[in-house]
mmCIF file of the N, C-alpha and C atoms, coordinates in Angstrom:
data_MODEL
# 
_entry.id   MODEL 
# 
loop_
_atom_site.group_PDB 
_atom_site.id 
_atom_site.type_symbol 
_atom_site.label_atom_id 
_atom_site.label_alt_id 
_atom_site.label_comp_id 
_atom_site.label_asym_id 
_atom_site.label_entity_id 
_atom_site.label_seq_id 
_atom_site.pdbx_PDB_ins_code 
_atom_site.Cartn_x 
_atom_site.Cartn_y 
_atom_site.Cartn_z 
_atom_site.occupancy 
_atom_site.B_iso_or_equiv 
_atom_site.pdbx_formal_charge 
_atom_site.auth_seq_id 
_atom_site.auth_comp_id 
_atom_site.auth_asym_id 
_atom_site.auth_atom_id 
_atom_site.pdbx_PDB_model_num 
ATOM 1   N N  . UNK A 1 1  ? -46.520 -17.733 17.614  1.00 0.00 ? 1  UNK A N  1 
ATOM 2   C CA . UNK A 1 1  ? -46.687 -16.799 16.515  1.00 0.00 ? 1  UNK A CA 1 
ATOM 3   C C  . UNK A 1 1  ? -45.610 -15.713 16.559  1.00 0.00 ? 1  UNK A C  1 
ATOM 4   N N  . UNK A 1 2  ? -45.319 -15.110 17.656  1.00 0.00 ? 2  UNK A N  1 
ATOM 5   C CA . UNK A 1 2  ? -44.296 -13.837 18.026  1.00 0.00 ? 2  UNK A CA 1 
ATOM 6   C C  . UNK A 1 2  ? -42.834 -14.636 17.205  1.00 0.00 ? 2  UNK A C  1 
ATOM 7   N N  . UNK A 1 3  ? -42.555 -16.391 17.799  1.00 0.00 ? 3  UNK A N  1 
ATOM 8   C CA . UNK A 1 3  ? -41.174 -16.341 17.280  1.00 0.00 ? 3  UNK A CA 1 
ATOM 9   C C  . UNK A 1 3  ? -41.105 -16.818 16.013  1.00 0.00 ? 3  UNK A C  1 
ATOM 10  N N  . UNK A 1 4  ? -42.319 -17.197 15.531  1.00 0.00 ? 4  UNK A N  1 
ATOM 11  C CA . UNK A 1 4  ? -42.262 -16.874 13.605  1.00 0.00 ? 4  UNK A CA 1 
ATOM 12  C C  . UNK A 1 4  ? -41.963 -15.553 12.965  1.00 0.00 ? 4  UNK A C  1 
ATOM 13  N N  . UNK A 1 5  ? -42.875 -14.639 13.794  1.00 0.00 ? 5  UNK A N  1 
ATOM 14  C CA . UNK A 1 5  ? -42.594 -13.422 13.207  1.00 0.00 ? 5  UNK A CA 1 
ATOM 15  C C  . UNK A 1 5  ? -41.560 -12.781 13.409  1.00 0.00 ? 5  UNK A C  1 
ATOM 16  N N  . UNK A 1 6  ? -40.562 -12.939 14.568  1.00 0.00 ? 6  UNK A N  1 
ATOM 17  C CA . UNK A 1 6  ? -39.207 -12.712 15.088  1.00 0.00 ? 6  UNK A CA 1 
ATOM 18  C C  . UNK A 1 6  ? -38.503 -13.594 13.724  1.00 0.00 ? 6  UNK A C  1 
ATOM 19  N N  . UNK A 1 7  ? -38.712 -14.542 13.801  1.00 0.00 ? 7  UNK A N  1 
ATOM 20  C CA . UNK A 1 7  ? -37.581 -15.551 12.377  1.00 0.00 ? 7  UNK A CA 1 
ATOM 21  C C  . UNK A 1 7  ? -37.999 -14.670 10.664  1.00 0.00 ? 7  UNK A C  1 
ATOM 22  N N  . UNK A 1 8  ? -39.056 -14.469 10.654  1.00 0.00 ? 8  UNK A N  1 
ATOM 23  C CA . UNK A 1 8  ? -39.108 -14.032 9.712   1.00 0.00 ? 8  UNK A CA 1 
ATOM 24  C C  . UNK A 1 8  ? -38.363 -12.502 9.446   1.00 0.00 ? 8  UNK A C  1 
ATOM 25  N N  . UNK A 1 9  ? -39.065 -11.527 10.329  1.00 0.00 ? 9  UNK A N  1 
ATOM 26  C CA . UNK A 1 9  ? -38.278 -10.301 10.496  1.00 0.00 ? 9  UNK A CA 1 
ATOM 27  C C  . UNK A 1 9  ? -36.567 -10.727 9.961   1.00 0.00 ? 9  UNK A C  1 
ATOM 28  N N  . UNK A 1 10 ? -35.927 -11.303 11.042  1.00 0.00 ? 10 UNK A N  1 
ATOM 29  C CA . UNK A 1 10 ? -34.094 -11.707 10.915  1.00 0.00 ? 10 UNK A CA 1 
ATOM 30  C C  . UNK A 1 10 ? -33.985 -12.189 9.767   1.00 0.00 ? 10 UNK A C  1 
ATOM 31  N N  . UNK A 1 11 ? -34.629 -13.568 8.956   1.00 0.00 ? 11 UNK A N  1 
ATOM 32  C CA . UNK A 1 11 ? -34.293 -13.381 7.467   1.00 0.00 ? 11 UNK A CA 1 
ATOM 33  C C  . UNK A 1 11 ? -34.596 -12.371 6.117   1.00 0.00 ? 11 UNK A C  1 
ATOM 34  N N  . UNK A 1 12 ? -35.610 -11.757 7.034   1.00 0.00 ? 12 UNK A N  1 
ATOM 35  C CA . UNK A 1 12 ? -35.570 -10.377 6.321   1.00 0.00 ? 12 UNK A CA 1 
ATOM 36  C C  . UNK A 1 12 ? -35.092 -9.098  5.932   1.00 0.00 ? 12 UNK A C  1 
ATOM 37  N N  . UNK A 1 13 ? -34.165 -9.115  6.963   1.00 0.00 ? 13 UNK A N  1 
ATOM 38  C CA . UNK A 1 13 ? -32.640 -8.171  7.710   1.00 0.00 ? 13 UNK A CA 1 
ATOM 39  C C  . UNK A 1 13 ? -31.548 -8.699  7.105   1.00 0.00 ? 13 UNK A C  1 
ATOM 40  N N  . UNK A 1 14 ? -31.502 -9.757  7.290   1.00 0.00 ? 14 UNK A N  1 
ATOM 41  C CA . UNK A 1 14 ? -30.203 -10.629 6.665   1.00 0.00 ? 14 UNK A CA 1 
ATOM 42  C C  . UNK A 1 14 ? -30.147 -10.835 4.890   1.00 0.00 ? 14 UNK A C  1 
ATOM 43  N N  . UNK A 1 15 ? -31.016 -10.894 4.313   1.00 0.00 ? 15 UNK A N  1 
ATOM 44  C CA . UNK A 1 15 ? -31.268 -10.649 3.009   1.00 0.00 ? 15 UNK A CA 1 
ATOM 45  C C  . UNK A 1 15 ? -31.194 -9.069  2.299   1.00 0.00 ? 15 UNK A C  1 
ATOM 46  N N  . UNK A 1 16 ? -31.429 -8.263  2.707   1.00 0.00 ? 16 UNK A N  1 
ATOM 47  C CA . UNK A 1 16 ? -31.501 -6.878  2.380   1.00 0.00 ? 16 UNK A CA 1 
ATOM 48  C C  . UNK A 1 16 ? -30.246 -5.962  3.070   1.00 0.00 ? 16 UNK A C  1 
ATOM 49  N N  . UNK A 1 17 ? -29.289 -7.045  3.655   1.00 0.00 ? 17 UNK A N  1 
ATOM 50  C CA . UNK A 1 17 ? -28.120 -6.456  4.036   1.00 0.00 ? 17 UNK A CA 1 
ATOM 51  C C  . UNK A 1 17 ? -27.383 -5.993  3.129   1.00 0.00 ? 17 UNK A C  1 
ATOM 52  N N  . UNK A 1 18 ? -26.349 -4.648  3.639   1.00 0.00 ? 18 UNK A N  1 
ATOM 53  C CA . UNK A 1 18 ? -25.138 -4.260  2.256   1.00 0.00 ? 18 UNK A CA 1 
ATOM 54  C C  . UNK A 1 18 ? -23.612 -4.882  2.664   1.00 0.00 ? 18 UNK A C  1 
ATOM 55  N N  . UNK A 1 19 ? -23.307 -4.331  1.592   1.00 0.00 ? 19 UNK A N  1 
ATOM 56  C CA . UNK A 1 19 ? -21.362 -4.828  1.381   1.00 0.00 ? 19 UNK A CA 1 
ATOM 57  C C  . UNK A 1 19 ? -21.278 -3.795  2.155   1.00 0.00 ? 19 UNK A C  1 
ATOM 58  N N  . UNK A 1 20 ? -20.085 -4.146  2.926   1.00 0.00 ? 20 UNK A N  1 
ATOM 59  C CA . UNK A 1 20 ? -19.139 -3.079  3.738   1.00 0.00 ? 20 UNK A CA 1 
ATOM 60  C C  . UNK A 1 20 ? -18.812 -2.687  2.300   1.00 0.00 ? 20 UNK A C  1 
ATOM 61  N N  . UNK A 1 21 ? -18.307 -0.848  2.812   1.00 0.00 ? 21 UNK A N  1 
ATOM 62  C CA . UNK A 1 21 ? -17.810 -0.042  2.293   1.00 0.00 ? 21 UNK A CA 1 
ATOM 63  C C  . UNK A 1 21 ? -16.604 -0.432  2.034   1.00 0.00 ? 21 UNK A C  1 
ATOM 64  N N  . UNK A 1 22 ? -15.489 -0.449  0.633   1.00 0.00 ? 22 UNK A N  1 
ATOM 65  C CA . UNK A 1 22 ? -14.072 -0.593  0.441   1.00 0.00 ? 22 UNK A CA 1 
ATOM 66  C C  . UNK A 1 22 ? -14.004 0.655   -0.605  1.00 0.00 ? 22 UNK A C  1 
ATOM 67  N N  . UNK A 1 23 ? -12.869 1.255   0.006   1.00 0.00 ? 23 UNK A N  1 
ATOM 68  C CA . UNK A 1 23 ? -12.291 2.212   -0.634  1.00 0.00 ? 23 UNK A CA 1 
ATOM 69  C C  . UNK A 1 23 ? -11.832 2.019   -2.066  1.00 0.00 ? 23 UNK A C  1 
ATOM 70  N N  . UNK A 1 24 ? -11.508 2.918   -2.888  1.00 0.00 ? 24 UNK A N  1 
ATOM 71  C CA . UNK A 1 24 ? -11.433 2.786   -4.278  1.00 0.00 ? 24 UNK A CA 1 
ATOM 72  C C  . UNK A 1 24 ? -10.154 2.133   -4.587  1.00 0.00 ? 24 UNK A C  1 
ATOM 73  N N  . UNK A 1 25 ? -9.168  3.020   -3.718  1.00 0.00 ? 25 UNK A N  1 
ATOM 74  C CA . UNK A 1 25 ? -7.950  2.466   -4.004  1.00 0.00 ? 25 UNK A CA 1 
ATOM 75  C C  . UNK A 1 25 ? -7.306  1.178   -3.772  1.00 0.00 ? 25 UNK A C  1 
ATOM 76  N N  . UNK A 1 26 ? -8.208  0.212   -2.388  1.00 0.00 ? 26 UNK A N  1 
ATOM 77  C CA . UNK A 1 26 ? -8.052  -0.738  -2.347  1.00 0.00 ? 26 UNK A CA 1 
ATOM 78  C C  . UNK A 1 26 ? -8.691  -1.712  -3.130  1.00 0.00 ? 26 UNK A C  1 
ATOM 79  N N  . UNK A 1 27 ? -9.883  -1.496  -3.535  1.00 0.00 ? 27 UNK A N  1 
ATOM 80  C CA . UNK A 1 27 ? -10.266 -2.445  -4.968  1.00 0.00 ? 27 UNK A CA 1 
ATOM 81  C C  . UNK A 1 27 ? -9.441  -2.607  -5.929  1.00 0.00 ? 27 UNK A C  1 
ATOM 82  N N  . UNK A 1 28 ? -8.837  -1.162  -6.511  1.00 0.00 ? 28 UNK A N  1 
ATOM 83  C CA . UNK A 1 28 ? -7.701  -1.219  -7.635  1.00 0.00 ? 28 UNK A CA 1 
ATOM 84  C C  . UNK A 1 28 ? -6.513  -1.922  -7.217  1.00 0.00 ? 28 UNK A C  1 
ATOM 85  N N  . UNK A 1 29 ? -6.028  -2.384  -5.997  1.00 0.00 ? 29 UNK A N  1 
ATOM 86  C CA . UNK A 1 29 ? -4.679  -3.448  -5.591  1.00 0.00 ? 29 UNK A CA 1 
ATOM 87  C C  . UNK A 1 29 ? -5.494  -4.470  -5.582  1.00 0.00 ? 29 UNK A C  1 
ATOM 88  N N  . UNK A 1 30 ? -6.783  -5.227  -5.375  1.00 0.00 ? 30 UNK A N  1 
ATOM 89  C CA . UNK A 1 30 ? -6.847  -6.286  -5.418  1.00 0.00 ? 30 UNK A CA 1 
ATOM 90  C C  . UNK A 1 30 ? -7.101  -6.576  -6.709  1.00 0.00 ? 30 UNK A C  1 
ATOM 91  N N  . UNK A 1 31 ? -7.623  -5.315  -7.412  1.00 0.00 ? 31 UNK A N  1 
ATOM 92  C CA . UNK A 1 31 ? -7.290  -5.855  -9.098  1.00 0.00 ? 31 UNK A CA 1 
ATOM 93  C C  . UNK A 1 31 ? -6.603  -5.825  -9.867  1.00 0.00 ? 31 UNK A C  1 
ATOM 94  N N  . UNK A 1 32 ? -5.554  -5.376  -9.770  1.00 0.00 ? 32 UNK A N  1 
ATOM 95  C CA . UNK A 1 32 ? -4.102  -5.023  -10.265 1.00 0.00 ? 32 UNK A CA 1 
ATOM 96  C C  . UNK A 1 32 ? -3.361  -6.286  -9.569  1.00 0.00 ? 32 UNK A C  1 
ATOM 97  N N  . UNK A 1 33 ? -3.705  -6.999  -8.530  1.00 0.00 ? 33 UNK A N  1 
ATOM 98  C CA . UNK A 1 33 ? -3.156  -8.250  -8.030  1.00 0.00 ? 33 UNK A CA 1 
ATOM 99  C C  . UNK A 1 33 ? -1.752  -7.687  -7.116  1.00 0.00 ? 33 UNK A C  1 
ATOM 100 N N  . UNK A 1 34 ? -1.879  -6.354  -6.622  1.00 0.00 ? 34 UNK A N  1 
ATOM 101 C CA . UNK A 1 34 ? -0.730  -5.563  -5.853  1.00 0.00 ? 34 UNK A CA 1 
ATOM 102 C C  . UNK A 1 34 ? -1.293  -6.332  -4.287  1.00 0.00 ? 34 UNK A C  1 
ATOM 103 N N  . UNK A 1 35 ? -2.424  -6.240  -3.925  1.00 0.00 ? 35 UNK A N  1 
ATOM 104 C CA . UNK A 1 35 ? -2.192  -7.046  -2.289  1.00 0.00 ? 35 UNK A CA 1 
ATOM 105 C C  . UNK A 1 35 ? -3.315  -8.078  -2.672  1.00 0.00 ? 35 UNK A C  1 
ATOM 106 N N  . UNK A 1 36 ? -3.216  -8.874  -1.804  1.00 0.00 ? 36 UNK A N  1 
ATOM 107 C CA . UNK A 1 36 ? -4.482  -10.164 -1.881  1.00 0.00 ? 36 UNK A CA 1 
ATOM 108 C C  . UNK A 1 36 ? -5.431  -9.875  -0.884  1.00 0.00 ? 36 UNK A C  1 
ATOM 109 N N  . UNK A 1 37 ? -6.322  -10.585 -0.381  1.00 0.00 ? 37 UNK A N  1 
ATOM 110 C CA . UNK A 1 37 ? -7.657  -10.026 0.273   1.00 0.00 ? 37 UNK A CA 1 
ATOM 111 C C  . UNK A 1 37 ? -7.144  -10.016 1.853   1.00 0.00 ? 37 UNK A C  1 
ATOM 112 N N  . UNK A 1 38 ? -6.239  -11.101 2.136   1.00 0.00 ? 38 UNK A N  1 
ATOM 113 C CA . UNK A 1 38 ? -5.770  -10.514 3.586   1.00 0.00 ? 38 UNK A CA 1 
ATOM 114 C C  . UNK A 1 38 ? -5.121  -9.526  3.438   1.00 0.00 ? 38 UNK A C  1 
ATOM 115 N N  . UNK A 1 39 ? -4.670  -8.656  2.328   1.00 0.00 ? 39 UNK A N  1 
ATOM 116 C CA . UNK A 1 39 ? -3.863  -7.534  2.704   1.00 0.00 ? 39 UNK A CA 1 
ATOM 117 C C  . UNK A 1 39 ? -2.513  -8.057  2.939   1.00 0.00 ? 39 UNK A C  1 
ATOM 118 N N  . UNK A 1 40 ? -1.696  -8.896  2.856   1.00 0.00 ? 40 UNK A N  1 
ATOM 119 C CA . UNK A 1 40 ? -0.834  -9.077  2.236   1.00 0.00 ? 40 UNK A CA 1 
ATOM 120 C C  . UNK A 1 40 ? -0.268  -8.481  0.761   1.00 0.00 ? 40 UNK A C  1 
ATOM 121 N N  . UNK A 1 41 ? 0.889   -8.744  0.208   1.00 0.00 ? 41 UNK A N  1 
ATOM 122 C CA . UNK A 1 41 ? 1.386   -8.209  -0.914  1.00 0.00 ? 41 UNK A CA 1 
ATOM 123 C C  . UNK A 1 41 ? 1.181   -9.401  -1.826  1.00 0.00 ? 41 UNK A C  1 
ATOM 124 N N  . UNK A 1 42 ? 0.239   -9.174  -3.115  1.00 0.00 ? 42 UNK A N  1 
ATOM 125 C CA . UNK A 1 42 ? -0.109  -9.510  -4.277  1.00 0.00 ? 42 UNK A CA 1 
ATOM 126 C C  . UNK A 1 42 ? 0.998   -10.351 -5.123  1.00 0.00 ? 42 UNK A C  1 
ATOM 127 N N  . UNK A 1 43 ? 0.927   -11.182 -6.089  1.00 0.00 ? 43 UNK A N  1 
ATOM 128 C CA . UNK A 1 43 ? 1.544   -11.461 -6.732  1.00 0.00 ? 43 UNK A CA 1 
ATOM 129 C C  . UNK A 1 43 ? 2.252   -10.691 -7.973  1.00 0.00 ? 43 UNK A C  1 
ATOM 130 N N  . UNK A 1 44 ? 1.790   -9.173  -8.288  1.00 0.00 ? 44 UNK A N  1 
ATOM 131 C CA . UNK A 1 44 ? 2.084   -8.502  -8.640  1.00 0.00 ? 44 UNK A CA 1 
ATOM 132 C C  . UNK A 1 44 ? 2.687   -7.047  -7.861  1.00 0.00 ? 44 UNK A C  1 
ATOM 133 N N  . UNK A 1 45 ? 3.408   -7.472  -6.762  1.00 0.00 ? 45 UNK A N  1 
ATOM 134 C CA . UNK A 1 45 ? 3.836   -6.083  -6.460  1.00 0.00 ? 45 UNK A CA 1 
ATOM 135 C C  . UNK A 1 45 ? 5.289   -6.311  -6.095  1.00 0.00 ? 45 UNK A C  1 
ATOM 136 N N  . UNK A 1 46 ? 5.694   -5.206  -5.928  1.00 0.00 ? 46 UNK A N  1 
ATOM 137 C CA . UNK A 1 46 ? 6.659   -4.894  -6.637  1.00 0.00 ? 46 UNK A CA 1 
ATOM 138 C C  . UNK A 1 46 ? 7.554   -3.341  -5.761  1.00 0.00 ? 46 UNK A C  1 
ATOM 139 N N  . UNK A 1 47 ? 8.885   -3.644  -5.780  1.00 0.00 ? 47 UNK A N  1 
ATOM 140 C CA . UNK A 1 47 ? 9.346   -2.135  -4.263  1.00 0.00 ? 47 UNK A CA 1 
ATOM 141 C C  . UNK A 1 47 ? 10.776  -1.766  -5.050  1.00 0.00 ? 47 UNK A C  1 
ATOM 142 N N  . UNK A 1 48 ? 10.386  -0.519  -5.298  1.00 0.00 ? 48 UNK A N  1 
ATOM 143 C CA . UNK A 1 48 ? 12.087  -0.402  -5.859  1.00 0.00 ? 48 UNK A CA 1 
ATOM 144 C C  . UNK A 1 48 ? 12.973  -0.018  -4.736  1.00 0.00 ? 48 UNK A C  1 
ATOM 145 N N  . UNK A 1 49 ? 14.277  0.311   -5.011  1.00 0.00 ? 49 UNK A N  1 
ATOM 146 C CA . UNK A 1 49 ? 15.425  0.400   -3.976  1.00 0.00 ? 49 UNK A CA 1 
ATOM 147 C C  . UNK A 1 49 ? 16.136  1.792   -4.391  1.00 0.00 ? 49 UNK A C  1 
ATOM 148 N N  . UNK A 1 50 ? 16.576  2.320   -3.176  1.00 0.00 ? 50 UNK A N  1 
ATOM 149 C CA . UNK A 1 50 ? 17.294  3.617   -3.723  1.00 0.00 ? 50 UNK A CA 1 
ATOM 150 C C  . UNK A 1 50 ? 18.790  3.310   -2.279  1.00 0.00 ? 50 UNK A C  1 
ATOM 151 N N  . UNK A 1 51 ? 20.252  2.909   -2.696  1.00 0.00 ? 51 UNK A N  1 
ATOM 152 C CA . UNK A 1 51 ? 20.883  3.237   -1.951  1.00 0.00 ? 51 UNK A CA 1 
ATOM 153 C C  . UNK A 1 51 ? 21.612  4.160   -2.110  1.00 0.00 ? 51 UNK A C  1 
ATOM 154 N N  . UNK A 1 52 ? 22.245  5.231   -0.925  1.00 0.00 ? 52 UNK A N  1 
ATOM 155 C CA . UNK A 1 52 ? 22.668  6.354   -1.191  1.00 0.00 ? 52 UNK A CA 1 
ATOM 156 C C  . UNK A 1 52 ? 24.161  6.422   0.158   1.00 0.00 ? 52 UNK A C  1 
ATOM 157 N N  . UNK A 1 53 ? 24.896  6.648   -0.797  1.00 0.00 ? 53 UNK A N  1 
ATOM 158 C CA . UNK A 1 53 ? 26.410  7.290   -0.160  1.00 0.00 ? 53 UNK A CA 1 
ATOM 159 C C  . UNK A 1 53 ? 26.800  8.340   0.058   1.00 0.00 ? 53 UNK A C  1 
ATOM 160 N N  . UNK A 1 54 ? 26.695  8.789   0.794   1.00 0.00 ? 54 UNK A N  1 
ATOM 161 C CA . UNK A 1 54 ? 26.994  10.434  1.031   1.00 0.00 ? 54 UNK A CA 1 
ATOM 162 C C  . UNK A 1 54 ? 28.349  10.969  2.067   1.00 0.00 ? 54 UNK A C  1 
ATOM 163 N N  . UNK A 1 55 ? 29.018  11.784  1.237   1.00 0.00 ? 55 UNK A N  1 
ATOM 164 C CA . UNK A 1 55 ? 30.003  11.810  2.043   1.00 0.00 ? 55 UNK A CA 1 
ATOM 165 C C  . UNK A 1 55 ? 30.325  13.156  2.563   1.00 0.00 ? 55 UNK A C  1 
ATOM 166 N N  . UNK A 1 56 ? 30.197  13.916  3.060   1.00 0.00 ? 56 UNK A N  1 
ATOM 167 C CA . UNK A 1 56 ? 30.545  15.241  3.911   1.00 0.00 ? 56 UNK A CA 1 
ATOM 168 C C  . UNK A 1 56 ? 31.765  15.636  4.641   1.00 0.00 ? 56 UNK A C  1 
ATOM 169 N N  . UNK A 1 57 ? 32.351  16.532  4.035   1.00 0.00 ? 57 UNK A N  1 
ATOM 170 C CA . UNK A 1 57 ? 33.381  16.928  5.114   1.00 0.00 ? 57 UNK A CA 1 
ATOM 171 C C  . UNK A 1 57 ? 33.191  18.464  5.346   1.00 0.00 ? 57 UNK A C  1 
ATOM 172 N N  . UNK A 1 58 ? 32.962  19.293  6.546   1.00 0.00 ? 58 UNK A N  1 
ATOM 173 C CA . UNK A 1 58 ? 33.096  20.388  7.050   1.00 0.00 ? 58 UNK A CA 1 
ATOM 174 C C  . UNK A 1 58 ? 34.624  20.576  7.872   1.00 0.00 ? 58 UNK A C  1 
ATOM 175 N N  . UNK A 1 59 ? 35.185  22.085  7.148   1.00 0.00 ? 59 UNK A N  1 
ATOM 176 C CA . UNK A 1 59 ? 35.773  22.873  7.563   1.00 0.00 ? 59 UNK A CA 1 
ATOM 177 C C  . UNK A 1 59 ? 35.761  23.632  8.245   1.00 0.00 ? 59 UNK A C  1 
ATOM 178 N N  . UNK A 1 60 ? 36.209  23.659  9.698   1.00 0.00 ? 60 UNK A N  1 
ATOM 179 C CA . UNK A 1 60 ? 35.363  24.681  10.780  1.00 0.00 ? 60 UNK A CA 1 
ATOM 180 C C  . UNK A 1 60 ? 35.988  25.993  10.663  1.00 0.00 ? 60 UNK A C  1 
ATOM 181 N N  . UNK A 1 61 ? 37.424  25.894  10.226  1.00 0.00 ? 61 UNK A N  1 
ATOM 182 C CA . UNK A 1 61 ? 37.834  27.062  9.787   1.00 0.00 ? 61 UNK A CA 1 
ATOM 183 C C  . UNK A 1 61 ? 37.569  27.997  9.013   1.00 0.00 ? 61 UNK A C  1 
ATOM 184 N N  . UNK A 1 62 ? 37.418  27.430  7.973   1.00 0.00 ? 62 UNK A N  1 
ATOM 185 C CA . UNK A 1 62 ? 36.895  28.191  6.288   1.00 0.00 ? 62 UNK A CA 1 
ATOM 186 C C  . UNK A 1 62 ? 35.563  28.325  6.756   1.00 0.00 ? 62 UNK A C  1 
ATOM 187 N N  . UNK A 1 63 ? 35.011  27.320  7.050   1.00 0.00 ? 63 UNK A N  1 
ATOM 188 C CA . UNK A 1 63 ? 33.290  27.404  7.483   1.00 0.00 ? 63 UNK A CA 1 
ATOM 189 C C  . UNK A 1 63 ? 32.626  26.405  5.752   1.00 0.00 ? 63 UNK A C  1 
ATOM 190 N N  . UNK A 1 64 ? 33.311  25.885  5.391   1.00 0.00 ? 64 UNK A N  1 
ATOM 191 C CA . UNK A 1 64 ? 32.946  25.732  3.759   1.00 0.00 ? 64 UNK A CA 1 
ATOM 192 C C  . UNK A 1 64 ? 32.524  24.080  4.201   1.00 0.00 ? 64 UNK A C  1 
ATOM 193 N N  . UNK A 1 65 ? 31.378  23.798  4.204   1.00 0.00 ? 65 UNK A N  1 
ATOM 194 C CA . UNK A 1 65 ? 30.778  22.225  4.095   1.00 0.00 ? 65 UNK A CA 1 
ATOM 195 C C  . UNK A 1 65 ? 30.693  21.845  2.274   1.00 0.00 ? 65 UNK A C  1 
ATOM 196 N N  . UNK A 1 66 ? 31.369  20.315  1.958   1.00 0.00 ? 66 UNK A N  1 
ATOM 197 C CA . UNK A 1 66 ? 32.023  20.032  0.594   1.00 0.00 ? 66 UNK A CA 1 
ATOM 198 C C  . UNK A 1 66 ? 31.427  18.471  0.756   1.00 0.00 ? 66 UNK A C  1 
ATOM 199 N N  . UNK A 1 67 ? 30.862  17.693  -0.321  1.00 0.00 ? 67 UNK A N  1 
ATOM 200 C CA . UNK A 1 67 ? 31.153  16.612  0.014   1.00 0.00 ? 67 UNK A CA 1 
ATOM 201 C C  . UNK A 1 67 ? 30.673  15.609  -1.612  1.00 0.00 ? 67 UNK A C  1 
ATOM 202 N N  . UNK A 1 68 ? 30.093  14.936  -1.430  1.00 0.00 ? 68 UNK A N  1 
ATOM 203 C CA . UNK A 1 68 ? 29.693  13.914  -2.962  1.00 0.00 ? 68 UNK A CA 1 
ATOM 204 C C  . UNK A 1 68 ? 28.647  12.755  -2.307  1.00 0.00 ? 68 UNK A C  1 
ATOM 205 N N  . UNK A 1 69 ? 27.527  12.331  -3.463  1.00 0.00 ? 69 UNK A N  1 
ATOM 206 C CA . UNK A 1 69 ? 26.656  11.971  -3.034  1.00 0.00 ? 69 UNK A CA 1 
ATOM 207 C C  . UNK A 1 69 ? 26.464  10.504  -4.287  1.00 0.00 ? 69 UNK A C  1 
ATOM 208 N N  . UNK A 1 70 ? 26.747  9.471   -3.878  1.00 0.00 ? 70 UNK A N  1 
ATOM 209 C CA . UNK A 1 70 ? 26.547  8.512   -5.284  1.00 0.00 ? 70 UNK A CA 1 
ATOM 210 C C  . UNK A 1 70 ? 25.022  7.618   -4.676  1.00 0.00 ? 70 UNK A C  1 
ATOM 211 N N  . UNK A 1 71 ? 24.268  7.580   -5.613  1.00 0.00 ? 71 UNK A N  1 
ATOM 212 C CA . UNK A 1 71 ? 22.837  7.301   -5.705  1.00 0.00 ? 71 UNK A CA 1 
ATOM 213 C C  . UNK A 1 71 ? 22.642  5.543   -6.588  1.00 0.00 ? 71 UNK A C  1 
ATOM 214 N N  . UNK A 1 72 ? 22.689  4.222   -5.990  1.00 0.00 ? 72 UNK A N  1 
ATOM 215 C CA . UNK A 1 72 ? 22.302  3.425   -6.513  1.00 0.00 ? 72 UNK A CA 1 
ATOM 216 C C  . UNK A 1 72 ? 20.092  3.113   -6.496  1.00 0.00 ? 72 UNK A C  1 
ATOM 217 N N  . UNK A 1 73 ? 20.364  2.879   -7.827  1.00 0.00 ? 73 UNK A N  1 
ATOM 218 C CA . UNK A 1 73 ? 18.396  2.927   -7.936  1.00 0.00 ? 73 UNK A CA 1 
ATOM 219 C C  . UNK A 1 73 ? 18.511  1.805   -8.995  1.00 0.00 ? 73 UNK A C  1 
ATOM 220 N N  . UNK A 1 74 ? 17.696  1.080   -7.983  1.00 0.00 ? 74 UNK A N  1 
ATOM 221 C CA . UNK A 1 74 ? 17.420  -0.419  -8.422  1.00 0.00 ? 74 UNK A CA 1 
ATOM 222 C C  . UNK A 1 74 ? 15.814  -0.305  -8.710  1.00 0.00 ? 74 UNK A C  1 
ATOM 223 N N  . UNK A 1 75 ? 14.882  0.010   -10.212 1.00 0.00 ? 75 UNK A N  1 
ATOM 224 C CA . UNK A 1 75 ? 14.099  -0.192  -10.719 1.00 0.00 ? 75 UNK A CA 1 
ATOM 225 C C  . UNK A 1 75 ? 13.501  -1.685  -10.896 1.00 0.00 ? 75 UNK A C  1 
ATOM 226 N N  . UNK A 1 76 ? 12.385  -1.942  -9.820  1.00 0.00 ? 76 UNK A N  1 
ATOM 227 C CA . UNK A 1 76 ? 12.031  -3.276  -9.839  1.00 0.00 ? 76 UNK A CA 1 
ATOM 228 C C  . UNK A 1 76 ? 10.224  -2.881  -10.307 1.00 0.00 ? 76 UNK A C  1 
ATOM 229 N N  . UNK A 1 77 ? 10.281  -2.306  -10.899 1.00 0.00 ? 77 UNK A N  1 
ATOM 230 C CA . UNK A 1 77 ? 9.062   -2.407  -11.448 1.00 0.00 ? 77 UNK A CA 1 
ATOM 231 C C  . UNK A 1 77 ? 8.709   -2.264  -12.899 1.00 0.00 ? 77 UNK A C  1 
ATOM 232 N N  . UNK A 1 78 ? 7.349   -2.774  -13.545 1.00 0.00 ? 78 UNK A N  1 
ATOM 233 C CA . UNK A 1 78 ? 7.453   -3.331  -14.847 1.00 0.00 ? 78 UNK A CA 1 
ATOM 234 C C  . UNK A 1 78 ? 7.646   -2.395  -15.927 1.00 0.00 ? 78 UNK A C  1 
ATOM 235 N N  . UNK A 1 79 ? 7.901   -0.858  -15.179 1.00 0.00 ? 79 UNK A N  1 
ATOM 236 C CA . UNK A 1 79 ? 7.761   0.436   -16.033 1.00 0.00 ? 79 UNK A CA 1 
ATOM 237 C C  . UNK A 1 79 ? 8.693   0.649   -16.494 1.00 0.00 ? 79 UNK A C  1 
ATOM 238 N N  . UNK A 1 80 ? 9.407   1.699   -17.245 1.00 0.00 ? 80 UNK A N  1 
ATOM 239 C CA . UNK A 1 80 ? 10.379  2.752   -17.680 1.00 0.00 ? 80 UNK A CA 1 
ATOM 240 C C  . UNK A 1 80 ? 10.609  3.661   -16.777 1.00 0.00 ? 80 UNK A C  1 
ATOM 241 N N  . UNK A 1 81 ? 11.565  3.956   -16.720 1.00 0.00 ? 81 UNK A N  1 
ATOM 242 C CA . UNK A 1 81 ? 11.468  5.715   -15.731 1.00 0.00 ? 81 UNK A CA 1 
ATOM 243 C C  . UNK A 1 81 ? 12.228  6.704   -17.281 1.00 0.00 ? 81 UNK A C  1 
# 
């Protein structure tokens, strides 16, 4: 009788169990299709690129630091900027 009522109790536990907790923001990437359920990257995501050249020259004399900065930005996503 005890291990009926032991079996019963456990399918009774096991039925009235909850969902783990998932954060909001990770629901919205698996529905936006940005990561997949292992957490991997989605079929929809997406990384833009920023390369940057910078060139500096300091004068120790004058004390005057001078230089130029060229900025490539590679927009890989489905937006406008």
């Amino acid at each position: 009788m005890n291990k009926l009522l032991l079996g019963l109790m456990l399918i009774g536990t096991t039925v009235s169990a909850q969902e783990l907790y998932m954060p909001r923001n990770i629901k919205k990437a698996y529905a936006n299709g940005t990561r997949d359920m292992s957490g991997k990257p989605g079929k929809n995501y997406w990384q833009n690129n920023g390369i940057y050249d910078v060139n500096v020259k300091v004068d120790a004399t004058t004390k005057i630091v001078s230089g130029s900065e060229t900025i490539q930005y590679s927009n890989n996503s489905p937006d406008e900027l």
